[in-house]
N, C-alpha and C positions, 0 to 999 in steps of 0.2 A: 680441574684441569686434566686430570688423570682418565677420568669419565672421560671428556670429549677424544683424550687422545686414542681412547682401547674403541670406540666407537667410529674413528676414523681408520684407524688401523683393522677394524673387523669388516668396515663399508668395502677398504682396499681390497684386502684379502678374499672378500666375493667377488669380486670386478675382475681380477686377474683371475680366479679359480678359472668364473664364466667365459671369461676370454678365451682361455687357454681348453674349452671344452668345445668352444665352438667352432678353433679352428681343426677340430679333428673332428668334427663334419663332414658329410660331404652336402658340398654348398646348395645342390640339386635334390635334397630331398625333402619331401613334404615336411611343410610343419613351418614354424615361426623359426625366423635366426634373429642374429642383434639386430641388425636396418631393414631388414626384408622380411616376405612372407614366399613361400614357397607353395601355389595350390595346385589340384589337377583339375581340370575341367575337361569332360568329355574327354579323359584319358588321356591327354594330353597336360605337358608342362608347364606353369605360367608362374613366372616372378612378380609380386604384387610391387610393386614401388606406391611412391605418397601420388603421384596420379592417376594409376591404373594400374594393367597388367602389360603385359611383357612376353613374349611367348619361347621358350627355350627351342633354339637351333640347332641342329647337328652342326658339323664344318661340310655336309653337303646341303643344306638347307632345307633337308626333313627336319619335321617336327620333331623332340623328343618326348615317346611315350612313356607314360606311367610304368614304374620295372623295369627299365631299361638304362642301360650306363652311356651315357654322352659322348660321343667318340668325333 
């Protein structure tokens, strides 16, 4: 009993570590996060989701390039 419980309590304790690392992310940068993929394609931004991609947009409706902060 003792086992399952240090084994649930250690499973927790990664879960929130990783949680708590991913949201000091920034959501836009390359790489895997927990539900998404973040890729650059032809220098350009694209959120992968489970049916495709997704293309990151300014708030003027330029694309956002690779190195560049999203405004």
């Amino acid at each position: 009993m003792k086992t399952l419980l240090g084994i649930f309590l250690v499973a927790t304790l990664f879960l929130v570590t990783f949680s708590y690392l991913e949201t000091k992310k920034d959501p836009y940068e390359v790489g895997n996060h927990l539900d998404y993929n973040v890729k650059s394609i032809n220098g350009f931004i694209y959120i992968s989701a489970d049916r495709g991609y997704i293309q990151v947009l300014n708030s003027d409706g330029t694309p956002l390039k690779k190195g560049h902060k999203i405004y």
